[in-house]
MIDOSE-1310 file (N, C-alpha, C; in nm, 2 decimals, decimal comma, always signed):
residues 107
xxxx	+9,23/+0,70/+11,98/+9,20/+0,59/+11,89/+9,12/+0,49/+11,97; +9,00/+0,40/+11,87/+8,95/+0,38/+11,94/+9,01/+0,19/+11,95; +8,97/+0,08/+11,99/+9,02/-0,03/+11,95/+8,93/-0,06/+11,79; +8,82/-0,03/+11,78/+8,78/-0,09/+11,66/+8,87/+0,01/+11,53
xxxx	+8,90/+0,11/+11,57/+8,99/+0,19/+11,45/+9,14/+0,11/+11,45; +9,20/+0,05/+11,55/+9,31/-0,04/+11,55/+9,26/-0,18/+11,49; +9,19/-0,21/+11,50/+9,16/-0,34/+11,42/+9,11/-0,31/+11,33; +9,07/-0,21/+11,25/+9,09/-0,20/+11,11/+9,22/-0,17/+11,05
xxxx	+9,25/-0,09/+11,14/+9,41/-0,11/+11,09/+9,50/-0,21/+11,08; +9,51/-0,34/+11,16/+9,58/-0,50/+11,19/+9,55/-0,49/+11,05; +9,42/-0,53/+11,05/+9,35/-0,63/+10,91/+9,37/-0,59/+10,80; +9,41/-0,45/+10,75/+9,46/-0,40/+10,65/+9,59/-0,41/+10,64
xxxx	+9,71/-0,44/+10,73/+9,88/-0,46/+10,75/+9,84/-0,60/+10,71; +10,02/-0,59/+10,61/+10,04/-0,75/+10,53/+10,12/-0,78/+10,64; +10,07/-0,94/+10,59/+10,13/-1,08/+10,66/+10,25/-1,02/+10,77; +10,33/-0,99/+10,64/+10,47/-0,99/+10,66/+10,46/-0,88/+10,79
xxxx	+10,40/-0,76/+10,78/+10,39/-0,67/+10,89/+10,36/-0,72/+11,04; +10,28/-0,76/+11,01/+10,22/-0,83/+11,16/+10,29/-0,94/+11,17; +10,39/-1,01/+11,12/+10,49/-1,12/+11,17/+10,60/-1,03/+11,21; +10,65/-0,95/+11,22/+10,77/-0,81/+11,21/+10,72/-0,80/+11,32
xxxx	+10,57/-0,76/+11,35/+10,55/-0,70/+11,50/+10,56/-0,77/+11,60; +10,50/-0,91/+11,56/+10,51/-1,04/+11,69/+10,66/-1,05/+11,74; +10,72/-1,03/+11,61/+10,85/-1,19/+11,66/+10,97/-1,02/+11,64; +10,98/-0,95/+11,58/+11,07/-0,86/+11,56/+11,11/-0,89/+11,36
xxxx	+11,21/-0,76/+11,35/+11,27/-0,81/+11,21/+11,37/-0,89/+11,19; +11,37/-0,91/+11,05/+11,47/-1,03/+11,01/+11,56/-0,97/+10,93; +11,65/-0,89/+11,02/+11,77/-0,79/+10,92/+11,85/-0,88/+10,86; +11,89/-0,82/+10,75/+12,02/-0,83/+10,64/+12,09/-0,74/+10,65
xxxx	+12,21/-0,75/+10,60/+12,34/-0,67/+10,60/+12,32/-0,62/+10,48; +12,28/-0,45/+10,44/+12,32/-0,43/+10,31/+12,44/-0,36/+10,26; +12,49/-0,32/+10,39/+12,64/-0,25/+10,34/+12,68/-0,21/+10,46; +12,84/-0,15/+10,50/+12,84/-0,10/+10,61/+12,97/+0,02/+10,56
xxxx	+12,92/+0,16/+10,59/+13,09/+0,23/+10,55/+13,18/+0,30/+10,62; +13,28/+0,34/+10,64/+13,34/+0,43/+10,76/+13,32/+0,53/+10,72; +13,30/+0,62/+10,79/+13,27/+0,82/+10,83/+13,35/+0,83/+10,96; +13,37/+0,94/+10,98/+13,43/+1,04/+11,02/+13,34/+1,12/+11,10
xxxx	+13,25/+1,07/+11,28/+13,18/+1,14/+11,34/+13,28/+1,21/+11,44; +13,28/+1,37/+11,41/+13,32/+1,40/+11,50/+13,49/+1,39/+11,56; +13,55/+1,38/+11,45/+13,69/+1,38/+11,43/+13,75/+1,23/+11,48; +13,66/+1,16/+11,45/+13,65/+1,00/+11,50/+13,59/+0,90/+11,42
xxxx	+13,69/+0,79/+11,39/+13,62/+0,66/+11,28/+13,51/+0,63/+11,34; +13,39/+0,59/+11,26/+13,24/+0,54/+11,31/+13,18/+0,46/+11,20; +13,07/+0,38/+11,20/+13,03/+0,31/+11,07/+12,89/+0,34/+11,10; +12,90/+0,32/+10,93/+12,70/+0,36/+10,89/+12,69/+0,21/+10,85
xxxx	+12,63/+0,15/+10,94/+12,56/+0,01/+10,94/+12,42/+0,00/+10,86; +12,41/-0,03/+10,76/+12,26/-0,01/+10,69/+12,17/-0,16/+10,69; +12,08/-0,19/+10,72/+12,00/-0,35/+10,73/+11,88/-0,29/+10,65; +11,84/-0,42/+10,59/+11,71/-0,44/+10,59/+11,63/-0,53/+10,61
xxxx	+11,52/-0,53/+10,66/+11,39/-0,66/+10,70/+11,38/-0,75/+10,57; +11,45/-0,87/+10,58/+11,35/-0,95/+10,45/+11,21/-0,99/+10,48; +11,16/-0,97/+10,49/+11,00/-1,05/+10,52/+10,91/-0,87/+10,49; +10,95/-0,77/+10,57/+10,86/-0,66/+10,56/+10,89/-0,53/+10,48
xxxx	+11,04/-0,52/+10,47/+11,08/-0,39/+10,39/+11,17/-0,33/+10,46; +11,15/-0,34/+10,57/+11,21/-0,17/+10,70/+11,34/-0,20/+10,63; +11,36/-0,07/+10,67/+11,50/-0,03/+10,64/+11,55/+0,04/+10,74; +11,69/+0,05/+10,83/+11,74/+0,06/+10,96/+11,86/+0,14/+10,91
xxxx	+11,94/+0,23/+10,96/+12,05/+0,30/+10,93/+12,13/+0,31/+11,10; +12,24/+0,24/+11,08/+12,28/+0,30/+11,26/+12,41/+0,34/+11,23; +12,42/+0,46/+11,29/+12,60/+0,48/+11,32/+12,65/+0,42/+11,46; +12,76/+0,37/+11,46/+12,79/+0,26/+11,52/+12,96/+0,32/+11,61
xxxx	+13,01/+0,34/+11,67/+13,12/+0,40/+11,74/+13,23/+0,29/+11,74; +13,37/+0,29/+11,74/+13,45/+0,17/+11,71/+13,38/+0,12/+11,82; +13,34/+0,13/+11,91/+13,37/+0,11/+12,10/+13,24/+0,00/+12,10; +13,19/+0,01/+11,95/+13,06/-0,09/+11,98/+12,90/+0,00/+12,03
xxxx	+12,92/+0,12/+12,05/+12,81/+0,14/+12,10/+12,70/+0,24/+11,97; +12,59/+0,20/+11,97/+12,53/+0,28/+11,86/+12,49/+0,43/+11,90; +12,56/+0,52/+11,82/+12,53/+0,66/+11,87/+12,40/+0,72/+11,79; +12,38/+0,66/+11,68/+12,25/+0,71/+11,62/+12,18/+0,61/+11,57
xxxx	+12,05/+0,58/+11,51/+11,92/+0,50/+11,48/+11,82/+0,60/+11,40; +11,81/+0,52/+11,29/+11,68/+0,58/+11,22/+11,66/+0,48/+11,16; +11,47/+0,46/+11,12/+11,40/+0,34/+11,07/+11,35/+0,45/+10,95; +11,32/+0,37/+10,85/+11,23/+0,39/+10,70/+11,18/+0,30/+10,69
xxxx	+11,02/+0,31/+10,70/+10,93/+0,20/+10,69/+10,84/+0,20/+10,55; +10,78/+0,10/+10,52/+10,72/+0,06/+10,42/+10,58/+0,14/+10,42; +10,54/+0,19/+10,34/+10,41/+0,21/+10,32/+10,27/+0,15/+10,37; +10,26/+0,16/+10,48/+10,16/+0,06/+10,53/+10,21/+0,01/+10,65
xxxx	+10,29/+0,01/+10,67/+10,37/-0,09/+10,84/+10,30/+0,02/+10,94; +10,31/+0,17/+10,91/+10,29/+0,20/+11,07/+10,18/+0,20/+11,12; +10,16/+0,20/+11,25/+9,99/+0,21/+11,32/+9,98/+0,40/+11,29; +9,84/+0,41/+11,30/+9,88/+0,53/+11,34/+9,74/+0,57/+11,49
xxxx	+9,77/+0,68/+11,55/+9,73/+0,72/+11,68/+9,68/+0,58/+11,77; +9,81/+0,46/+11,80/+9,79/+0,38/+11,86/+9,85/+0,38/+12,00; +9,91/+0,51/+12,00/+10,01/+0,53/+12,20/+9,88/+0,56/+12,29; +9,78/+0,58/+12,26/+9,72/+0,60/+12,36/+9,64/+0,50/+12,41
xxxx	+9,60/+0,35/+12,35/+9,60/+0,22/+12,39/+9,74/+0,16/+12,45; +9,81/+0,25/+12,44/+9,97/+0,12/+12,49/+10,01/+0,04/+12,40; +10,12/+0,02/+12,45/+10,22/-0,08/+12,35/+10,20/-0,19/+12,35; +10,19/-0,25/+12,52/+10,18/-0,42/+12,51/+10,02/-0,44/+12,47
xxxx	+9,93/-0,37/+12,48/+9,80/-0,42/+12,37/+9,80/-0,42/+12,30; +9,85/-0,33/+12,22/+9,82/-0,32/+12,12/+9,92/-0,45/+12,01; +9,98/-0,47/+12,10/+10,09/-0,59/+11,99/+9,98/-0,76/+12,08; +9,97/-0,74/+12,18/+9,88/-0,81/+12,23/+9,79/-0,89/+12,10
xxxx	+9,66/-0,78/+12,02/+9,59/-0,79/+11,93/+9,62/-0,82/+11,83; +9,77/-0,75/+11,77/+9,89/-0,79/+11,63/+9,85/-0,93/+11,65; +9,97/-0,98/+11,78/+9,99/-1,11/+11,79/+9,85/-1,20/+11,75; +9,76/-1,20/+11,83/+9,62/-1,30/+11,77/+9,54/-1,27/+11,65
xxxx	+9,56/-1,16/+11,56/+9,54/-1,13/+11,44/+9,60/-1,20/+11,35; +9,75/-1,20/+11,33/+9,80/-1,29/+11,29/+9,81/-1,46/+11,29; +9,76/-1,48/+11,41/+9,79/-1,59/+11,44/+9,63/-1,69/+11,40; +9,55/-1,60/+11,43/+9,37/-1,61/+11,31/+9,40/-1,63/+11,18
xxxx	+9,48/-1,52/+11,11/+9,49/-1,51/+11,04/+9,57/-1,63/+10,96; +9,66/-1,68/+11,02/+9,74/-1,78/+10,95/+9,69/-1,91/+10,94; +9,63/-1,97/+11,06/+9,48/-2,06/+11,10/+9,40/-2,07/+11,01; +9,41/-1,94/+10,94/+9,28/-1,93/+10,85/+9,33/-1,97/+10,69
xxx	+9,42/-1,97/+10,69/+9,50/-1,98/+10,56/+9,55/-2,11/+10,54; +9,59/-2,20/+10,67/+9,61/-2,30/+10,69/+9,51/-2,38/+10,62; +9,38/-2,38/+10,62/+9,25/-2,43/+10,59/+9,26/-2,51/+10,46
């Protein structure tokens, strides 16, 4: 990827996406249930992002520790072929995209 294929990608991610990447998500509690991992009580902790959509599912151990994680993202949140610029640039660029961007809205 190249950087100008990443900055067409920023500029096409909503608001809310590029705020999700700066600062992290803003989970809510949508439910949580007990299962049975493994001949052992566990909870399916389910969240979602208010501001962007994600949706987070964790199984959770009494003991507190999370044994599994999966994300479901919104249509449009993910980058795509951005690992081979790295992680802290590439949020690097998020971060002052957004922050133009809100500047600019401000107006």
């Amino acid at each position: 990827m190249t950087t100008k294929a990443l900055t067409k990608q920023i500029q096409s991610s909503s608001t809310e996406a590029l705020t999700c990447r700066s600062f992290g998500h803003a989970w809510n509690i949508d439910g949580i249930e007990v299962v049975n991992q493994n001949g052992k009580k566990a909870y399916i902790e389910s969240v979602s992002c208010v501001r962007c959509a994600t949706r987070r599912r964790d199984t959770v151990l009494t003991s507190g520790v999370v044994s599994y994680r999966n994300y479901m993202y919104p249509d449009g949140y993910r980058l795509s072929g951005v690992r081979p610029l790295g992680a802290s640039y590439v949020k690097r660029n998020v971060r002052i995209f957004l922050i133009r961007r809100v500047m600019e809205g401000a107006r």
